[in-house]
N, C-alpha and C positions, 0 to 999 in steps of 0.2 A: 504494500500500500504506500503509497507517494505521498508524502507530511508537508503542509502547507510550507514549512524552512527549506523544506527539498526545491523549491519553486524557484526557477530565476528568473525575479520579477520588472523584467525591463521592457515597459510600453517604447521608451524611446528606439532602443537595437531593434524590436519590433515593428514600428515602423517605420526606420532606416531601411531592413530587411527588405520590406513588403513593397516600398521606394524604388530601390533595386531590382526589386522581378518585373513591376510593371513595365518602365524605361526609365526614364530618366524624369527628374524633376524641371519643372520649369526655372528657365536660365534668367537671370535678369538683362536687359539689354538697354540701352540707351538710345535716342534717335540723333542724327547727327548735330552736331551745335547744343545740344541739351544739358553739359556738362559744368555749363554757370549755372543752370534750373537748380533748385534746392530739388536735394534727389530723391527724397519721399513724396516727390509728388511727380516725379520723371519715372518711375518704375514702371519697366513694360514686359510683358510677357509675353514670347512668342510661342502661340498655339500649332503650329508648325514642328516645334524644333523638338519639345518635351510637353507631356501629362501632368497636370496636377494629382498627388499622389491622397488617400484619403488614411486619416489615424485608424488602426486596428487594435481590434479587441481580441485577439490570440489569445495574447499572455494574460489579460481577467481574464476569462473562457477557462484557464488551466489554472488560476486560481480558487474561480469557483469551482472548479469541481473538485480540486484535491482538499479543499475545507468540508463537502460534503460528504467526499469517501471518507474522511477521518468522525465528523461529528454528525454525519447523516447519512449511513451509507445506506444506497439505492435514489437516492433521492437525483435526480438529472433534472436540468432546465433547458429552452433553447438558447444558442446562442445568445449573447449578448447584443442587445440593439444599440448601435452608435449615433446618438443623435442629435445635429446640426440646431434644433431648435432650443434642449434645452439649454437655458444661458444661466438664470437665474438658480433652477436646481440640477445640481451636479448627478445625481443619481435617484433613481426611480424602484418600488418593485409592484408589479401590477399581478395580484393575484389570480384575476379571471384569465390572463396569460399565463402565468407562471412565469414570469419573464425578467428579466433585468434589463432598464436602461440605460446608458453611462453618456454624461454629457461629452463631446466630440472635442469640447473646448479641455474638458480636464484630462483626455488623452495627450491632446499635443500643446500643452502647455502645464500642466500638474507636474508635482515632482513624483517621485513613486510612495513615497511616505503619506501625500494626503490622497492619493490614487487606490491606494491598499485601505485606507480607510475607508474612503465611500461604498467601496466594492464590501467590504465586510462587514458595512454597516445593513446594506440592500442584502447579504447576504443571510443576515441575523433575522429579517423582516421575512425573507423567503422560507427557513426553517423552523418558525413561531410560528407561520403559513400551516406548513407541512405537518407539524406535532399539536396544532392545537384548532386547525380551519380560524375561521375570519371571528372567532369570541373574544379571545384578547385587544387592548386598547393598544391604541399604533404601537408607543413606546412603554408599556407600562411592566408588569414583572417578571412577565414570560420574556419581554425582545431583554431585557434587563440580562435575565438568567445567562440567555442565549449568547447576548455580547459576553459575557465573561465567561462563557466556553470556548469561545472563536477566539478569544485575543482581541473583541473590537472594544471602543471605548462607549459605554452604555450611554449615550448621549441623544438627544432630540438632536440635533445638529451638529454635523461634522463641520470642524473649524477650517477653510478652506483661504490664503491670502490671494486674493484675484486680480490686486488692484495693478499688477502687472499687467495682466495679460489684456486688457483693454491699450496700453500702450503698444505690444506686439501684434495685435490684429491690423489688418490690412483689409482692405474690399476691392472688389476686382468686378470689371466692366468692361465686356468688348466693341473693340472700337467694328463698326460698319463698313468702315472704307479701308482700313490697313491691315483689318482683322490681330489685333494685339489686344491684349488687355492691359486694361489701363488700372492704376493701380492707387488709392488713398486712403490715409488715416479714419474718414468718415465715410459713409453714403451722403452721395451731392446729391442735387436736382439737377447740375449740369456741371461738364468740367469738359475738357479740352485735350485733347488726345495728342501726341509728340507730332503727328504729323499734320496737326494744325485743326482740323476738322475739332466743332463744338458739338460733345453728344448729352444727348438726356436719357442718361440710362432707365430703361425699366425695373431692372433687377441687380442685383451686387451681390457678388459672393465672398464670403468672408472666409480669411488663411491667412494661415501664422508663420514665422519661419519654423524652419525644422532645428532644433536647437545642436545636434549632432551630423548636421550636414555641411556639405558646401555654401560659400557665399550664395544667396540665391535661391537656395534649396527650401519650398513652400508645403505644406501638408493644407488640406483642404478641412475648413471647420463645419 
């Protein structure tokens, strides 16, 4: 049986790995003359050259379960849902799925210390599920019991520092006429693409750097 210490719990090699198989990361590039521009707002990406690569949930997936082979055995969930939306709450567990979901944002930008927490805080909610059905109060002396079987900390909320990672986000919007994405600290209502062309984006997709990559190197949030 495989003991949650057996685990090597690295989201980031993870999704450096996953980085790797697809192609390559998008490159940053400049358009020419750009190089006076203040360059957080000259960043472009060619859609041509490299893939925006997306954070993976592997290594939770192998956390959750070798917590459950030891303090739940039999018990299996699906996959891990990775999701783009939630900002505000870092992790989820939805009983009518049976499911886990981990926020996209505290993949590629958490450290693995508050990453372990969330996961076995959601995990502790999943196994008070499993031994006691939906009677118990969200946090009360059953999830209590459960966190100090797992190693989580018995807490309503997992203390997360975020005020980072709003300065590492980036929004990304393709230009129409040069096909690049264009790249800034906010969603505009209009910004100006390196090759001169004014756009009004519809939509912005938000990415962080990869902290373990190349200059350049973006994960998709």
């Amino acid at each position: 049986m495989v003991g949650v210490a057996e685990i090597t719990f690295s989201v980031r090699k993870t999704i450096r790995r996953v980085v790797d198989q697809a192609s390559q990361l998008a490159q940053v590039t400049l358009a020419p003359g750009a190089a006076e521009l203040d360059e957080s707002r000259q960043l472009a990406f060619d859609l041509e050259q490299k893939p925006i690569g997306k954070p993976t949930a592997e290594a939770v997936d192998l956390l959750i379960q070798a917590t459950f082979d030891k303090h739940q055995p039999g018990l299996s969930l699906p996959p891990v849902r990775v999701s783009g939306r939630m900002r505000r709450t870092l992790g989820s567990y939805m009983p009518s799925r049976k499911q886990i979901a981990i926020s996209s944002r505290l993949l590629a930008m958490g450290d693995e210390n508050d990453i372990r927490e969330v996961v076995l805080h959601e995990v502790a909610h999943a196994i008070v599920h499993a031994r006691w059905g939906e009677k118990p109060s969200a946090h009360g002396r059953e999830f209590r019991a459960i966190c100090g079987e797992i190693g989580a900390k018995p807490r309503r909320y997992v203390d997360v520092t975020t005020e980072k990672w709003q300065s590492q986000t980036r929004f990304l919007s393709k230009c129409g006429h040069c096909k690049v994405l264009i790249a800034r600290k906010k969603r505009m209502r209009s910004v100006r693409c390196v090759c001169g062309l004014k756009l009004y984006p519809r939509s912005w997709r938000a990415v962080a750097p990869a902290e373990n990559g190349e200059p350049g190197d973006w994960v998709m949030l």
